[in-house]
Backbone bond lengths (Angstrom), bond angles and torsions (degrees), N, CA, C in turn:
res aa  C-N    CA-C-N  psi(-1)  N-CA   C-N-CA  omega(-1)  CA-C   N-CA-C  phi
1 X - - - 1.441 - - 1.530 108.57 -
2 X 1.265 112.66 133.88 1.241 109.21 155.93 0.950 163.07 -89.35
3 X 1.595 161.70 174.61 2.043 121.82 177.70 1.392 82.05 -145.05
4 X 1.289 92.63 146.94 1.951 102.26 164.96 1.808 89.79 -120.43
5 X 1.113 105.96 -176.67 1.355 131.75 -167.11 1.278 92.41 -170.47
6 X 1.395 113.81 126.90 1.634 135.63 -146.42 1.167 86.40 -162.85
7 X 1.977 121.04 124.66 1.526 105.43 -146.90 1.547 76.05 -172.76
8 X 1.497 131.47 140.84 1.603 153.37 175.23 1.359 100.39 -106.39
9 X 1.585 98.26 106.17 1.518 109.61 175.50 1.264 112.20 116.99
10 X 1.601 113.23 161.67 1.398 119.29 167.33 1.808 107.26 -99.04
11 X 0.931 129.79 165.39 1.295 155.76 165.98 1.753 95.31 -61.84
12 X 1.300 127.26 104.71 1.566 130.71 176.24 1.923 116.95 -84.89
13 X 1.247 76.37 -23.87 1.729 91.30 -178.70 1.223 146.04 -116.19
14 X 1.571 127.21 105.38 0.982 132.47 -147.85 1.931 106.11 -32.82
15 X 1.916 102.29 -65.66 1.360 92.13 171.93 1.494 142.33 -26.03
16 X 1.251 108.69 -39.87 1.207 138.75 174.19 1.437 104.87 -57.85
17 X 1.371 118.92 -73.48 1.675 110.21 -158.21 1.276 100.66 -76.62
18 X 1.655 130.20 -7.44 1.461 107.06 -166.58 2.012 85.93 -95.68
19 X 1.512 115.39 -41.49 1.829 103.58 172.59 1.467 103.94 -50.34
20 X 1.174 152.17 -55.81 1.521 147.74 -164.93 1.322 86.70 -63.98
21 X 1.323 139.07 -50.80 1.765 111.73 -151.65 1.867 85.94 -94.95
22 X 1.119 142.63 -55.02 1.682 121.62 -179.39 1.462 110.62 -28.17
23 X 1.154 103.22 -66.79 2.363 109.22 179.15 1.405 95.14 -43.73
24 X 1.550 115.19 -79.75 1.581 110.22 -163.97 1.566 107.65 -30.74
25 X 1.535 104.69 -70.12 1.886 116.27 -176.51 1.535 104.03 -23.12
26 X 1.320 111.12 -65.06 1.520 132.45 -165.88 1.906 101.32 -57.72
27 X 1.295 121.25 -50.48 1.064 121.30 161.11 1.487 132.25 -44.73
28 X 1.294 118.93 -43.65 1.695 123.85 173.01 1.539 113.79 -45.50
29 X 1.543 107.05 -21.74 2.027 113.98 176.56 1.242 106.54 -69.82
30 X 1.534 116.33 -12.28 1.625 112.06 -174.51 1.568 119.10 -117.61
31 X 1.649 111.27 -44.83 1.096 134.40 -173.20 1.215 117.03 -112.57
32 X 1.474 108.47 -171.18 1.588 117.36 174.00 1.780 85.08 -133.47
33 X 1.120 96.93 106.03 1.622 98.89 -176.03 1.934 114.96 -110.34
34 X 0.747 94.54 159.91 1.933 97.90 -167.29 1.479 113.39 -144.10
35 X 1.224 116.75 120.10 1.279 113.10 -175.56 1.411 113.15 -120.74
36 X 1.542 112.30 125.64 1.614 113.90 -179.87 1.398 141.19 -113.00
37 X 1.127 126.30 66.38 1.347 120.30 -170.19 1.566 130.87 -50.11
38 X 1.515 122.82 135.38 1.270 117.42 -148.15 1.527 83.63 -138.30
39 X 1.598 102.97 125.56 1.662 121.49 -157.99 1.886 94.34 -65.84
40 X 1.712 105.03 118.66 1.911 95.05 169.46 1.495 107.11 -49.26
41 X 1.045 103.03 159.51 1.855 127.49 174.17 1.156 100.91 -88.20
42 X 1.331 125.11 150.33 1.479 143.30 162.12 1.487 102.68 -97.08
43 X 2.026 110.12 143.90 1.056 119.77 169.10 1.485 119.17 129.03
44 X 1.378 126.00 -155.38 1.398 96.66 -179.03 1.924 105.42 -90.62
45 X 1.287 95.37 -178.56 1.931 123.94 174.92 1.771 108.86 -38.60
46 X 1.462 121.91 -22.43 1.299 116.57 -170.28 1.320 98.53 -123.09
47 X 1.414 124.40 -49.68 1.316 127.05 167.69 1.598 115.60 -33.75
48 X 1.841 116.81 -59.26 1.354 127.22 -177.60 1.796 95.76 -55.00
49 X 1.336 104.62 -62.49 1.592 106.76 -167.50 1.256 107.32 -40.73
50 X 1.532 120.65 -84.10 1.240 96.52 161.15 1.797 160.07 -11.30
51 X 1.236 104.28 -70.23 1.450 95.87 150.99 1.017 147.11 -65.58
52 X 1.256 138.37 -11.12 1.584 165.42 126.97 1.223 97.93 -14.68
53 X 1.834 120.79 -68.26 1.103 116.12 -122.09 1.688 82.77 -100.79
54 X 1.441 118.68 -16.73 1.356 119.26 -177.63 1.850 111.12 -79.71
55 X 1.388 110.59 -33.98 1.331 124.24 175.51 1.894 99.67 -37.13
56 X 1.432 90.26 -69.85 1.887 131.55 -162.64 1.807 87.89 -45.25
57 X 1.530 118.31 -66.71 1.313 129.17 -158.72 1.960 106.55 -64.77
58 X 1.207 95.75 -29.02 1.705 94.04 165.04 1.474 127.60 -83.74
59 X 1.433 118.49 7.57 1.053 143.01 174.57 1.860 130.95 -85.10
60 X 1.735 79.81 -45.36 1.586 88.24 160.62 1.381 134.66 -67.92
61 X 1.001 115.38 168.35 1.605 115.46 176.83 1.922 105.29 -99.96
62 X 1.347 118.18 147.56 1.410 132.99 173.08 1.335 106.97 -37.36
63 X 1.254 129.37 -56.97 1.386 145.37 -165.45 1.697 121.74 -108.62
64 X 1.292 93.53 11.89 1.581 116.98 167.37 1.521 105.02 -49.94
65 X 1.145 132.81 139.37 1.384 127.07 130.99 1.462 124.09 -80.80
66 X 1.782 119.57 121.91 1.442 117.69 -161.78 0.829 116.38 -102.92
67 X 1.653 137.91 113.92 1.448 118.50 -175.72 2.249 84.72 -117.99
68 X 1.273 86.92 146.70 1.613 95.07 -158.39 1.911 86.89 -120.72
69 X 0.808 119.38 134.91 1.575 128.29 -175.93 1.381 107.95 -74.61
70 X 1.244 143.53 79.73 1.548 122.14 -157.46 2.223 91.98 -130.48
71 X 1.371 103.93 149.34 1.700 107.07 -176.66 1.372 102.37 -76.85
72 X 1.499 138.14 -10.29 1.113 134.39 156.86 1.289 125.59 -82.81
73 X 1.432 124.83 18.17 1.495 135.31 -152.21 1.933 89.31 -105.65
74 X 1.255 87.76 176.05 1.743 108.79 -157.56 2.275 82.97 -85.15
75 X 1.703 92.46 133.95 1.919 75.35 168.16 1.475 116.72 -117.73
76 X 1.521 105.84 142.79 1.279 112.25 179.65 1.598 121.92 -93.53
77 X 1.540 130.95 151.01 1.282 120.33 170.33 1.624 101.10 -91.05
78 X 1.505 125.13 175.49 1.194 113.71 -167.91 1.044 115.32 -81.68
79 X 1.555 128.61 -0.67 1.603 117.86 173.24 1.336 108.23 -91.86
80 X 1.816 124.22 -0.23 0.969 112.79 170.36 1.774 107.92 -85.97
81 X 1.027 123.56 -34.83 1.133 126.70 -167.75 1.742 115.10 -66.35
82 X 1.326 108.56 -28.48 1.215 140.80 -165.31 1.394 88.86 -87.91
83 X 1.333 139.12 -72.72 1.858 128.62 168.07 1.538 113.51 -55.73
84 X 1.491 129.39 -17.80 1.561 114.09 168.70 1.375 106.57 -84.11
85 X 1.496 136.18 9.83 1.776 137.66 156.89 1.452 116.63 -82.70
86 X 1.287 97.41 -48.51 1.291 109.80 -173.96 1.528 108.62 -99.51
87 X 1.363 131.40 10.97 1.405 138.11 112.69 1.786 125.99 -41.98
88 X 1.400 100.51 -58.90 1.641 105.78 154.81 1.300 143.94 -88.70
89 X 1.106 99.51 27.63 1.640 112.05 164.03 1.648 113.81 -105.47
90 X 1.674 94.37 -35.81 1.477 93.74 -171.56 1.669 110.71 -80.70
91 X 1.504 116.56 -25.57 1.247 126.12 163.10 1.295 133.31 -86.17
92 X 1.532 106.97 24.30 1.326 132.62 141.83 1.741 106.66 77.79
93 X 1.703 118.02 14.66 1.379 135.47 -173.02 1.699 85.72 -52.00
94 X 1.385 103.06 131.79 1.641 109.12 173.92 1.516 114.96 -93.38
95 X 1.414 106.70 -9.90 1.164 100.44 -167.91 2.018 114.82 -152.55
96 X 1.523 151.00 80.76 0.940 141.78 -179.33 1.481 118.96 -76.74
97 X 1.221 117.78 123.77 1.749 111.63 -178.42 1.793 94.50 -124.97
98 X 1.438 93.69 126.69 1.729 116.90 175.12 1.655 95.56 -95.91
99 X 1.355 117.70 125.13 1.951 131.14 136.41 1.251 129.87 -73.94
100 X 1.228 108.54 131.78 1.508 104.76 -178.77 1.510 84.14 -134.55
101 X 1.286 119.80 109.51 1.624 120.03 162.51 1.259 117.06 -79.44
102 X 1.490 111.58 -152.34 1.734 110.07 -146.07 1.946 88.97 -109.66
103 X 1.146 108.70 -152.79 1.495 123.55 178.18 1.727 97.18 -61.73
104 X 0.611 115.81 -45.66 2.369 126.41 -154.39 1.763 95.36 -84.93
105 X 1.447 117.21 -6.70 1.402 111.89 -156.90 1.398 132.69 88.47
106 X 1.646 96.12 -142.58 1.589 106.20 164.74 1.599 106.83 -132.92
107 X 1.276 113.99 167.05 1.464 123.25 177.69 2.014 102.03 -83.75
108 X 1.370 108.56 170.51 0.785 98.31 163.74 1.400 162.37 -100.84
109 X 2.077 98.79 30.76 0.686 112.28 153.83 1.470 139.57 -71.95
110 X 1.023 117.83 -26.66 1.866 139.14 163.36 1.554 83.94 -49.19
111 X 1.231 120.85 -89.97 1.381 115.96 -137.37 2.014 98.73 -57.83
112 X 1.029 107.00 -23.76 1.752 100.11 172.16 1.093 108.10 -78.51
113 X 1.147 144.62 -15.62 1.669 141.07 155.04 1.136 125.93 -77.28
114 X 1.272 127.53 -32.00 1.035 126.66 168.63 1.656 126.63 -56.00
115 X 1.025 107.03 172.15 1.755 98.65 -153.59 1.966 89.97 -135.66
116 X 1.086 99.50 -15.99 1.761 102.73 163.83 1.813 104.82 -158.94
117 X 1.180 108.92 138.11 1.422 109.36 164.34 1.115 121.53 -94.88
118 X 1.394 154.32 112.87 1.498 142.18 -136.21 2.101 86.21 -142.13
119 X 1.518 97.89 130.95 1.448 100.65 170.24 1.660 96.43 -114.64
120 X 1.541 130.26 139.67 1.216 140.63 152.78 1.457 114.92 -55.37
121 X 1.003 124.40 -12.88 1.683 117.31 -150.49 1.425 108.32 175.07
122 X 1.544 123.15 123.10 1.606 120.78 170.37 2.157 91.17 -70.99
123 X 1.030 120.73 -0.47 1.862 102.37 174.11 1.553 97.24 -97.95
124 X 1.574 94.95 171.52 1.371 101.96 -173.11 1.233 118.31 -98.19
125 X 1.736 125.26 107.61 1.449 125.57 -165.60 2.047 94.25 -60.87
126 X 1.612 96.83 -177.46 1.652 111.01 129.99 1.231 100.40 -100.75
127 X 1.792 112.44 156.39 1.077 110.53 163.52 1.413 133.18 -46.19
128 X 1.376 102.25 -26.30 1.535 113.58 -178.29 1.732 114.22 -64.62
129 X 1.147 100.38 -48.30 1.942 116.51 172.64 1.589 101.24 -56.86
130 X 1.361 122.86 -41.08 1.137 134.88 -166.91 1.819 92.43 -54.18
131 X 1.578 116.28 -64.46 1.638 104.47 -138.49 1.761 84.43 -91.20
132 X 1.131 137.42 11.61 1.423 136.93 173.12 1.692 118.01 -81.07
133 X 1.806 76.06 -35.64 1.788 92.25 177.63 1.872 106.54 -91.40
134 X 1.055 135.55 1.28 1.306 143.23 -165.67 1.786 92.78 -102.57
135 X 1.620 98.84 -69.55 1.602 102.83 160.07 1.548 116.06 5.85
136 X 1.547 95.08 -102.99 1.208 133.49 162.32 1.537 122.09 -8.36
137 X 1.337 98.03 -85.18 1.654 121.48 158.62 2.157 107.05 -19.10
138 X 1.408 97.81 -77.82 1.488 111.24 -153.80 1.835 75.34 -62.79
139 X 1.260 127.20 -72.47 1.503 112.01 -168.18 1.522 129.11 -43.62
140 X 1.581 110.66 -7.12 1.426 134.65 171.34 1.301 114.11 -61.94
141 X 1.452 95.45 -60.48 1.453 119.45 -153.94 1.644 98.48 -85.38
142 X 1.299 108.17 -17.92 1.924 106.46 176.90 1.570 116.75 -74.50
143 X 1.423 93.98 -36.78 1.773 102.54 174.96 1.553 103.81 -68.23
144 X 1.432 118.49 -49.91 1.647 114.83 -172.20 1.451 102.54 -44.02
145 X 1.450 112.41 -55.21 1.398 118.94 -164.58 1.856 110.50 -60.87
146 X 1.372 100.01 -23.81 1.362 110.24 -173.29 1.790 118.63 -94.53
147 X 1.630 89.46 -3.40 1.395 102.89 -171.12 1.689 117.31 53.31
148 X 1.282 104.44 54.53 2.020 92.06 -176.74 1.342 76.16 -126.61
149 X 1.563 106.98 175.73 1.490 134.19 -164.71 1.366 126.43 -66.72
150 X 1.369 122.68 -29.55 1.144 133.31 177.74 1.790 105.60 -27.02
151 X 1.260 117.50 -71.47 1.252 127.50 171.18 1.330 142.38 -43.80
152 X 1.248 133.41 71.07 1.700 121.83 -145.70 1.436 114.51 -85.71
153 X 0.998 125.63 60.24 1.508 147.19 150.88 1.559 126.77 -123.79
């Protein structure tokens, strides 16, 4: 299976790009993972959202399964997240693509495409905290599924 990570913005912070590239690294033992940054829009809060979210949506594939990162999204603990992979591995999903939009969100076309809305957290990430903690998460949830130690439960 594969995962993209389809994401508005660059990484501003050193902390940041070196936690996103350890998870990603750590991820290649499981996946074929892809990460895409999609340049923010200039302008106002609905205008950006919008275009963001239209940039992001031409990005996916037809037959993608979309899980779109949104604070109104359904939340998982990590053994749940960790059985919705290994839910799609065994049902042979060829392909998972994660969104992480900009400051404004997404429009509401994302959330009608999307095929799950998944929130990390009832607090309010930046997007940037967001795909570090997603990182993290999916490399979580590969060991659970794999049963190795990483996980201390």
């Amino acid at each position: 299976m594969k995962i993209d990570l389809l994401c508005v913005g660059k990484l501003s912070q050193p902390f940041l790009r070196d936690g996103a590239a350890e998870y990603a690294g750590r991820l290649h033992r499981y996946t074929t993972l892809r990460c895409v940054e999609i340049k923010e829009a200039r302008g106002d809060g609905r205008a950006m959202r919008d275009q963001e979210s239209e940039r992001l949506l031409a990005r996916v594939p037809e037959k993608a399964f979309l899980v779109a990162l949104d604070e109104q999204g359904q939340s998982f603990r990590s053994e749940q997240l960790a059985r919705f992979l290994e839910e799609h591995m065994l049902r042979g999903t060829a392909e998972l693509v994660f969104l992480i939009g900009g400051a404004y969100g997404f429009s509401d076309l994302v959330r009608e495409r999307a095929d799950l809305l998944l929130s990390l957290s009832s607090l309010t990430l930046t997007h940037q905290m967001a795909r570090l903690l997603l990182l993290e998460q999916l490399y979580r949830g590969f060991t659970i599924v794999r049963n190795e130690p990483y996980h201390n439960r």
